[in-house]
N, C-alpha and C positions, 0 to 999 in steps of 0.2 A: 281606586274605584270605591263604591259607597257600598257603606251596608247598610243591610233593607234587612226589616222584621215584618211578616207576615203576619197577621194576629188576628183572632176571630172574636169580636165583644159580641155577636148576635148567637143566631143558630150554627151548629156544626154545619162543616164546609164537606163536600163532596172530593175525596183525596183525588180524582180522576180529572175533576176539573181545573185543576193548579198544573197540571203537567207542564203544556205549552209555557206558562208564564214562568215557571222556574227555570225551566230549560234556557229559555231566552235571556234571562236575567243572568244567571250564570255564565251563558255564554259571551254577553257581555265585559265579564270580567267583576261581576261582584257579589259581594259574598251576602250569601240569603240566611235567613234564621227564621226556624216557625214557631208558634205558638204550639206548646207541648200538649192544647186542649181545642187544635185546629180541628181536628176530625172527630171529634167523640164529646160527647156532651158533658157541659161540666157547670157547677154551681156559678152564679155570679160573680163571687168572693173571690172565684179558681181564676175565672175568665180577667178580671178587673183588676187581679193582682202578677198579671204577666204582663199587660201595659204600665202596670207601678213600677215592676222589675225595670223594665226596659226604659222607661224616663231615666233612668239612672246609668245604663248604659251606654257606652259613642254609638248608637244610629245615627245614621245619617235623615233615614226614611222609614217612618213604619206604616206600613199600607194592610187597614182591616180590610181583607176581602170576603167579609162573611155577610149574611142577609137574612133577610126572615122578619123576625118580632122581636126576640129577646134583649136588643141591643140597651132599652133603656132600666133593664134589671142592672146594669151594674154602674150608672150614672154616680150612684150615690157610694159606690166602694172608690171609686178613681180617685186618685190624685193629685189633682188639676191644678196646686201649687207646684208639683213635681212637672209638670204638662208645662206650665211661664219660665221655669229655669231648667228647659231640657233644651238640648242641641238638635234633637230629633221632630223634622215636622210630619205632624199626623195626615193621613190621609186615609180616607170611606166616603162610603154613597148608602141608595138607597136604607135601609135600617139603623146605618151610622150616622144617618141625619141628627137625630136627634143627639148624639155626641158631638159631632160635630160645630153644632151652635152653643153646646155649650162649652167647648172648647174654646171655642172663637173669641170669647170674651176676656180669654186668660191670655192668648197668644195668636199668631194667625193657623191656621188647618187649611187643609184642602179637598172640595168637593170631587173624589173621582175613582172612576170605577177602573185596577190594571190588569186585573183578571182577564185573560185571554183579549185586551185590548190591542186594538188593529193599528193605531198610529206610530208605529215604531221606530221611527224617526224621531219625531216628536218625544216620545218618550225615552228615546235614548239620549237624546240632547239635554232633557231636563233632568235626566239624573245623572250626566255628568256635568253638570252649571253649564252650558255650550250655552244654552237659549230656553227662551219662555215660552216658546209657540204654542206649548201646550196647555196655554191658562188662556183664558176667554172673557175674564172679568173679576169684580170681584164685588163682595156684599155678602148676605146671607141668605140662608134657605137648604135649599134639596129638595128631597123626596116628601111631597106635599102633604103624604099621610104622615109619615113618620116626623115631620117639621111638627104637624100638630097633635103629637105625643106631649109636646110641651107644655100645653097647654094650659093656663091652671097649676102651672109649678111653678118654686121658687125659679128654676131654669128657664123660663122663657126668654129672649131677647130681646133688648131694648131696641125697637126698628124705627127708629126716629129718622129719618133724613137717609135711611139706608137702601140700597137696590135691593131687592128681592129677587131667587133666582128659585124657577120650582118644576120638578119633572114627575116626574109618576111611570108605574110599569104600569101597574093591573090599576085596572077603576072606567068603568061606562060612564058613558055622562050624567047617569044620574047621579053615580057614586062623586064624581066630581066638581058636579055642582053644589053636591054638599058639603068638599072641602070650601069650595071657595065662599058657599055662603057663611060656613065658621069662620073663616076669616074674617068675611066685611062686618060679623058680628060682633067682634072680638076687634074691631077697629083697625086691624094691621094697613089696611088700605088707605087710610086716612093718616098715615105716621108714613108708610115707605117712600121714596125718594123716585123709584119707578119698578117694574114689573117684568125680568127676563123669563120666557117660557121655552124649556126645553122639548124634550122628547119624551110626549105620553103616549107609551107603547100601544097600550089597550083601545085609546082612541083611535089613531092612527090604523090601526090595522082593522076598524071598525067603521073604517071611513067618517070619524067625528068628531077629530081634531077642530072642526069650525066650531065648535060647541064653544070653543075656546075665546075665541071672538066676540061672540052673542055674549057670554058673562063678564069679560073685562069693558064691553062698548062705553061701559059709562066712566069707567072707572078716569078720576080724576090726575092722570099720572101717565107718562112715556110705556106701553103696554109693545111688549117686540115679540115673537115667536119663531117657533122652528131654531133655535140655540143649540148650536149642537154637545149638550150635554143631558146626559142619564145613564140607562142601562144598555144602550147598542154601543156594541164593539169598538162603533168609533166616534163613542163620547171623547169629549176635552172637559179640561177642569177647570174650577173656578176657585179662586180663593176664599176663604170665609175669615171674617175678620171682624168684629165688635166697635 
């Protein structure tokens, strides 16, 4: 069976809400390991140098389940040479977006959330190689705020000919129309190859997911929605690749 490293590069993680997914994991037969600064908050340097340990490690999987803002304080401590010649593929969502593209560049990652995730079939198949069902595509993106953390850094990625895939928890349409108007400003619309929209929680439950529609109508490129990936239970992943 595979080992799995749980790892927090954001905010401290709630020890109450790992229960289910450890138990599960475990009970499948394999063996878990956590980040010694999963639950208590700790410097960038602390946090960024337990993903360095681990490149160096046999994982099989390491899966940041943590969230919030802090993820991109430790961009710059990583070792993302160590990330191109590890055996271990990374996986995060939402706050890990922005690691995660720039991971992408170095080697492939995976966009997804396994914190108390409900597909478990699907995810038990994929982490013993049985099947892929549980990937849905592949390109770049995430979590639409945290995508545009990047923004204006040497880390941004080159989206030349590439799919874009983008979900959101929190943000009303107004806050949303002003990701997407950063983007058409910042030209990514005019570079990406086409447009997957996942699961915007806050819209959605605000009845104004159509919002979504009215801002892409012009947009020059393959535009799909309702993907089932983000923050609900029973997101599926996406590969992020450069």
């Amino acid at each position: 069976m595979a080992t799995i490293g749980l790892l927090g590069l954001s905010d401290p993680v709630k020890e109450g809400s790992l229960v289910s997914t450890l138990t599960e994991l475990r009970a499948w037969g394999h063996k878990v390991c956590l980040s010694p600064f999963l639950f208590q908050a700790a410097t960038p340097k602390q946090r960024a140098s337990i993903f360095n340990d681990w490149m160096t490690q046999p994982f099989d999987f390491i899966f940041d389940v943590s969230g919030g803002d802090l993820a991109n304080e430790t961009i710059r401590y990583l070792d993302l040479e160590a990330y191109r010649t590890s055996h271990a593929l990374f996986h995060g969502y939402s706050d890990l977006t922005c690691i995660l593209n720039v991971l992408a560049s170095y080697r492939p990652c995976v966009l997804f959330q396994i914190k108390q995730n409900q597909n478990k079939t699907d995810l038990r198949n994929y982490l013993s190689y049985r099947s892929n069902d549980l990937m849905i595509g592949s390109g770049l993106g995430g979590n639409i705020r945290c995508f545009l953390k990047l923004a204006g850094t040497q880390y941004f990625p080159n989206l030349t000919g590439v799919p874009l895939y983008l979900e959101s928890r929190s943000g009303n349409a107004y806050r949303i129309r002003s990701f997407f108007a950063q983007l058409e400003d910042m030209g990514v619309i005019d570079q990406i190859a086409s447009l997957t929209l996942g699961e915007f929680t806050q819209l959605e439950a605000e009845n104004d997911y159509d919002v979504l529609c009215t801002i892409t109508s012009s947009y020059p490129i393959p535009v799909s929605f309702h993907a089932p990936f983000g923050h609900g239970k029973h997101s599926k992943a996406v590969r992020l690749e450069g």
